[in-house]
N, C-alpha and C positions, 0 to 999 in steps of 0.2 A: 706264500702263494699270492699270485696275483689279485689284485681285486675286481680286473676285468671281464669278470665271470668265467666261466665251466670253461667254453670252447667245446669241441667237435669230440663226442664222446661215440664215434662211428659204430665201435663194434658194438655198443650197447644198445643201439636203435637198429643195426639190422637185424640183431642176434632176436631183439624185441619183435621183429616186426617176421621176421620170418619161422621163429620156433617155438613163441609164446612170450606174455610178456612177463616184466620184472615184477615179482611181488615183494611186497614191504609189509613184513608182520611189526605191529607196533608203531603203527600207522600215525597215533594220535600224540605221541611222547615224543619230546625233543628232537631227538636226532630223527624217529621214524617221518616225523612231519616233515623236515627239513628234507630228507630222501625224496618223500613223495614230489614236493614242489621243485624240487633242483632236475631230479627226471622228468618231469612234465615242460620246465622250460627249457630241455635239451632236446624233447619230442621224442624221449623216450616212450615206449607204452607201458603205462604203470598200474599196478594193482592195491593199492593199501589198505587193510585191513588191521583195524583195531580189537581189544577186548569184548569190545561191543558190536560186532561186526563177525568173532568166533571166540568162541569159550577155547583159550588156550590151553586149561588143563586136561578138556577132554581130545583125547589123540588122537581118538577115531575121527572126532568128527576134522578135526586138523589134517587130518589124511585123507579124507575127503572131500578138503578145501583145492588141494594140493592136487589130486587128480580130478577136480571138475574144472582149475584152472590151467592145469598144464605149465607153469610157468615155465620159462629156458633159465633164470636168473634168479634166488631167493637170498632178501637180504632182510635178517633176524634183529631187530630193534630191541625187540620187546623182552621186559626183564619184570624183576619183582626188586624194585629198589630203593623198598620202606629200611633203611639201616638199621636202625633200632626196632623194628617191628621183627624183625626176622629174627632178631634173637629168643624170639615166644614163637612165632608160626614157621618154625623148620620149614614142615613138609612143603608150606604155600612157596617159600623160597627154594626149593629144592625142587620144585616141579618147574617153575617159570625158569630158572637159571640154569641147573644142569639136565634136568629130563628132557625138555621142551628140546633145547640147541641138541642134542643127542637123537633125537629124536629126527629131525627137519635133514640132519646131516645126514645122518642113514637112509632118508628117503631122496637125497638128492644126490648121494653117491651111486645109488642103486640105479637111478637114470642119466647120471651124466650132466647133472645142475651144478655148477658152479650155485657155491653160497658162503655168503657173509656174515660174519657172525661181529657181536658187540661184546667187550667186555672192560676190565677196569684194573686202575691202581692198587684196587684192593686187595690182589688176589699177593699183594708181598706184603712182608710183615714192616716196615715201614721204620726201621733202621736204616742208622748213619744215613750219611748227608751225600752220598754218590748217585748220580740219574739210575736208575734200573735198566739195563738191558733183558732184550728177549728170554736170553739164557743163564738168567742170573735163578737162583732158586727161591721158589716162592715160600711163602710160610702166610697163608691170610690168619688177620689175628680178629676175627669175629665172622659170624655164619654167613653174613653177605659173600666176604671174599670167598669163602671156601665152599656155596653152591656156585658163582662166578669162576672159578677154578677147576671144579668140574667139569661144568661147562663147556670149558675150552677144550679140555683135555677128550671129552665123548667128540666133540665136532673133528679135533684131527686122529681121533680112531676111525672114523665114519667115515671122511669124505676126503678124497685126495685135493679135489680143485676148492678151497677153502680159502678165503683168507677171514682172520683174526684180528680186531681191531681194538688194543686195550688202551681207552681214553680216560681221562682225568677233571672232574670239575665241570661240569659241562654246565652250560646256561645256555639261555636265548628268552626272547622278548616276552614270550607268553608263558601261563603254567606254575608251577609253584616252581622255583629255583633261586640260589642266592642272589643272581643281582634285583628278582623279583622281586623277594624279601626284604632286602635291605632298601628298595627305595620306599614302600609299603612302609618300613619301620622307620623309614628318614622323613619320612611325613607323619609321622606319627608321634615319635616319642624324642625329646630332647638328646636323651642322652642313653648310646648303643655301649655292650660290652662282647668283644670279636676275638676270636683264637688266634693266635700269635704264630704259637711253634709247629703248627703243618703247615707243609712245604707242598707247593705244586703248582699246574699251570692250569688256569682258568683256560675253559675249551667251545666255544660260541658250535652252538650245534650245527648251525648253516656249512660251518669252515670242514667241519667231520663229515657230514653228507657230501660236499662237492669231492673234497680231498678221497676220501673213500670211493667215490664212485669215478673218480680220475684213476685211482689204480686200480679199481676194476677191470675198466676198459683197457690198460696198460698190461694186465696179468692177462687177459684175454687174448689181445694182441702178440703175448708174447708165448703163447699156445700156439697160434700161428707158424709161428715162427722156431717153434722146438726142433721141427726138422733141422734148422741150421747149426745146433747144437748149442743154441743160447738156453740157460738154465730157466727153469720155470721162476716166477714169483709167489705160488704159493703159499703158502704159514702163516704165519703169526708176527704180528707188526704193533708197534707203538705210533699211537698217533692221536695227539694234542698239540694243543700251542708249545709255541716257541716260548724261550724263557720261561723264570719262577719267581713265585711271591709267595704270601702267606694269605689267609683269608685275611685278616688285619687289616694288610697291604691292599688286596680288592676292593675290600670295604670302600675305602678313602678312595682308593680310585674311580669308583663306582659314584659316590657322590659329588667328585670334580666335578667328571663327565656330567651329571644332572644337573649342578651348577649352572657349569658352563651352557646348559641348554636350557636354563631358565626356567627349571622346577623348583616352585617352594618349596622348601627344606627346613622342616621342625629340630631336626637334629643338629647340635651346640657342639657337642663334643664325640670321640669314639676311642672307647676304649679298651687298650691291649690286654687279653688274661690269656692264661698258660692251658691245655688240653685238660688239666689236671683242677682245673679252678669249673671247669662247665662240667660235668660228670654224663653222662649217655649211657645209654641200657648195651650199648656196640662198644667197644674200642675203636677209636681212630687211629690210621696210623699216621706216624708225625711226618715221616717222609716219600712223600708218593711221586717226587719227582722221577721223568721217565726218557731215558736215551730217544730221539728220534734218528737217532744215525744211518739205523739200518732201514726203514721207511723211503729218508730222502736219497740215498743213494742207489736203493733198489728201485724205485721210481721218479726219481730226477724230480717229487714235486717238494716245495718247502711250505710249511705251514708258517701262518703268521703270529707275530708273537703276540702272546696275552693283550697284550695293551691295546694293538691294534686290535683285534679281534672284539673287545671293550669299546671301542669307538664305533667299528661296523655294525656292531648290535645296537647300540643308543641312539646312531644315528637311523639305524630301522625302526626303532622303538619311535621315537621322537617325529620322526616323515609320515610315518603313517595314523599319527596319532591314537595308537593302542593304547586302552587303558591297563592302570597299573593292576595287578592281581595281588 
């Protein structure tokens, strides 16, 4: 993807301006934030709403939100994506990941809302070393994938005009996340120990917001244009960075880059352990890497690889000067 920014996201500011605007549940969390402010410098009209802004478990009151706003556009950020928490509080992950999206999608099927929905690598069991396609069969191997999984599966019973967005790894500048962590721990403690054998592609939330809301407006446009007998875009898409690593390999990448931009760094050494050496209340799966095939060829955009996407984040991080969380 270009790094030139968005460009002209047309059907999404008239669709905004003339039938209501875009709401962003999850307003406050990575990708949600990133939506909000990527819409706003496209002049989109946007509505974002966090946890604290609506009690997501209560559905009434969510149904309420939904018919005082009117929106034309809903796109569903918001998760419960404690990993190892979820394997004690079922029901809280089961509400935020499969009832909620099931929920949202029913109501904007029922009016004709195009809606977006988030979801993840987890939802496959994280075998062999081959990228996963759309249609490959899932198997998540702890409660996160399998209310994620859900999820997905109520939102395309619910809503024809949907698209599905299963990402990987996600970071950005602010909030608790690995490159957060790691530079937080690369100032702190001499010497790190990083998982080796998961497989996957670090996902800069900014690159997810713009990419996702480019094929929005591409899915939209191509509503349009159904009459001519062009196939919809609708479904379920894969979309993260290009290329893979391990966290291991992030790690070290992650500390060049702060290097390179002239952050003291306490940390001497980092070192490699196996899935099976760190123990978690979740299983991880070891390979979460994810086909973009079908994404860049249904919408012509290309997402940037890890690395890049590592660099466009540091250097936000670093120009603005945010401090470290």
């Amino acid at each position: 993807m270009s790094r030139q920014g968005l460009g002209s996201l047309t059907n999404l500011v008239n669709r905004a301006r003339s039938e209501g605007p875009l709401l962003v549940l999850g307003a406050k969390g990575q990708v949600g934030r990133a939506l909000v402010q990527a819409s706003k410098d496209c002049g989109v009209e946007v509505v974002g709403l966090s946890r604290q802004d609506l009690d997501l478990s209560d559905f009434q009151q969510v149904i309420r939100q939904l018919r005082e706003i009117q929106p034309s556009l809903v796109l569903n950020a918001a998760a419960y994506t404690a990993v190892d928490l979820a394997e004690t509080e079922v029901e809280a992950a089961q509400i935020l990941n499969a009832r909620l999206p099931g929920l949202l999608a029913e109501q904007c099927g029922q009016h004709q809302v195009p809606f977006v929905h988030y979801s993840t690598d987890y939802v496959f069991s994280g075998e062999g070393d081959r990228p996963w396609r759309e249609d490959d069969p899932t198997g998540p191997v702890n409660v996160y994938g399998q209310t994620k999984l859900k999820g997905e599966l109520a939102v395309q019973a619910a809503c024809r005009e949907h698209l599905t967005f299963r990402t990987s790894w996600v970071f950005d500048e602010q909030g608790k996340n690995f490159l957060t962590t790691m530079l937080r721990l690369g100032q702190e403690r001499e010497r790190l120990t990083v998982v080796s054998d998961q497989v996957g592609a670090p996902s800069f939330a900014k690159d997810l917001a713009e990419l996702s809301l480019q094929a929005l407006n591409r899915a939209l446009d191509r509503n349009q244009a159904s009459s001519q007998g062009q196939p919809m875009l609708w479904g379920l898409y894969h979309l993260c960075s290009q290329g893979q690593t391990t966290w291991y390999e992030f790690a070290q990448a992650i500390f060049a880059e702060a290097k390179a931009r002239g952050l003291p760094l306490k940390v001497q050494s980092v070192e490699a352990i196996l899935t099976q050496d760190y123990p978690t209340a979740a299983k991880r799966p070891l390979n979460s890497r994810l086909d973009l095939g079908k994404f860049i060829s249904h919408f012509e955009l290309s997402p940037p690889h890890w690395s890049q996407a590592l660099g466009a984040c540091m250097e936000s991080l670093f120009a603005h000067g945010k401090e470290l969380q």
